[in-house]
C-alpha positions as CSV (number, residue, x, y, z in Angstrom):
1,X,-3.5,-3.7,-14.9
2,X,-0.2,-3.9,-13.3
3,X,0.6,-6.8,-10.5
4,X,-0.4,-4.4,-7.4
5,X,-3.1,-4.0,-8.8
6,X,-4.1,-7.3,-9.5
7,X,-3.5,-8.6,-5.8
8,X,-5.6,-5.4,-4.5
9,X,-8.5,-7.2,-6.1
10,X,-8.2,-10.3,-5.2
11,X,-7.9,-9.4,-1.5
12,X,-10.9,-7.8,-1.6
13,X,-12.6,-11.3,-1.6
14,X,-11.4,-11.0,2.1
15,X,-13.6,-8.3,2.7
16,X,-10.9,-6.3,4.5
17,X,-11.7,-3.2,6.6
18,X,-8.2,-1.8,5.8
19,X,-6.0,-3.5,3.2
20,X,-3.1,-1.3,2.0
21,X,-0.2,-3.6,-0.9
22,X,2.7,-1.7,-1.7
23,X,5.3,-2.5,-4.4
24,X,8.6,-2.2,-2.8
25,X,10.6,-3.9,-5.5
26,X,12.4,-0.9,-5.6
27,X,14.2,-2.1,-2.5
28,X,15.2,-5.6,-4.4
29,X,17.6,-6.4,-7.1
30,X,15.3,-8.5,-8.5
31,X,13.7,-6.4,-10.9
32,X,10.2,-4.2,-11.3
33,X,6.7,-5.7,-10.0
34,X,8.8,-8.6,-7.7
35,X,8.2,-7.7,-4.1
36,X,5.0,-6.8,-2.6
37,X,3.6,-6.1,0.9
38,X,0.5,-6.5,2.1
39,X,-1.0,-5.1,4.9
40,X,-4.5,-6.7,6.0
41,X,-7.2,-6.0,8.4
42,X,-9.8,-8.9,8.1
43,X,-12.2,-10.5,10.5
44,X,-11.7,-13.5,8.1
45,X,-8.6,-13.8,10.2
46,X,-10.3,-14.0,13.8
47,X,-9.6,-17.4,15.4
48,X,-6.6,-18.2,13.1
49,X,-3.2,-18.4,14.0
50,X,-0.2,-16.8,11.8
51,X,0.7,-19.6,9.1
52,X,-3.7,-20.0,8.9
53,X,-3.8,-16.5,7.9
54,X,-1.1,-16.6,5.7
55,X,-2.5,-19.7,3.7
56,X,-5.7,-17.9,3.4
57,X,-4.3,-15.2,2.1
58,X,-2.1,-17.3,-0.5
59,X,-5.5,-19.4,-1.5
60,X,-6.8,-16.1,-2.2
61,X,-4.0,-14.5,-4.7
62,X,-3.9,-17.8,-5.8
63,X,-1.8,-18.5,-9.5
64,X,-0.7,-14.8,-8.9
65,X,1.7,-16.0,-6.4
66,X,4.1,-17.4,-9.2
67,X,4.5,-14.2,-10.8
68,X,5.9,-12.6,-8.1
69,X,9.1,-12.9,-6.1
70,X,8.0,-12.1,-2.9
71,X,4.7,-11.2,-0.8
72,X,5.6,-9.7,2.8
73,X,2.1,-10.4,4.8
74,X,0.8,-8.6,8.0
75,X,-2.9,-10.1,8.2
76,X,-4.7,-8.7,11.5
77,X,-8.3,-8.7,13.3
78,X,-9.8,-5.3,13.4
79,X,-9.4,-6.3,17.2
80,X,-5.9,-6.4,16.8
81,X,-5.4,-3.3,14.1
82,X,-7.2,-1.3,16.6
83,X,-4.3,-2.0,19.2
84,X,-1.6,-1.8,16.9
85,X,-2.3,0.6,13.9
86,X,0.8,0.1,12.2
87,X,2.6,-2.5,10.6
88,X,6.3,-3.1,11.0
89,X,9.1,-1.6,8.5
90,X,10.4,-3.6,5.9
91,X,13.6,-5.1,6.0
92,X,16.5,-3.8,3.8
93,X,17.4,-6.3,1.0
94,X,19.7,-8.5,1.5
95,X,20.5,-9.1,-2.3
96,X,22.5,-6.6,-3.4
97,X,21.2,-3.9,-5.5
């Protein structure tokens, strides 16, 4: 089971209405399976503010988290999905290629 795949599942113990984790190591120089970013849609996130989310998240992939290099997060309500839709672009690497 590859890394993406392995952070898919444990997210799903958020219970996320929309939960997308793409491997953009490609962008990095950093090597294969380094740079994830995970776009979720929870209401385990209502009531929390950005660094809460992102701690809940991190709880969640748990020992995963030192295998990787890098997990981008964009945690949203459904409240706040709904006005959005979209999650911003990632930035180009700044490490060389």
């Amino acid at each position: 089971m590859s890394k993406q795949d392995l952070i898919v599942t444990a997210l799903t113990a958020l219970q996320p209405e929309y939960l997308d984790v793409l491997d953009e190591s490609h962008m990095h120089s950093r090597g294969l399976e380094t740079h994830y970013k995970a776009v979720i849609v929870s209401p385990a996130f209502a009531g929390l503010n950005a660094v809460k989310r992102h701690q809940k998240v991190y709880a969640t992939v748990g020992e995963l988290m030192g295998q990787i290099h890098a997990l981008a997060l964009h945690t949203y309500t459904p409240e706040e999905w709904a006005a959005q839709g979209v999650a911003p672009a990632s930035p180009t690497c700044r490490g060389g290629h």
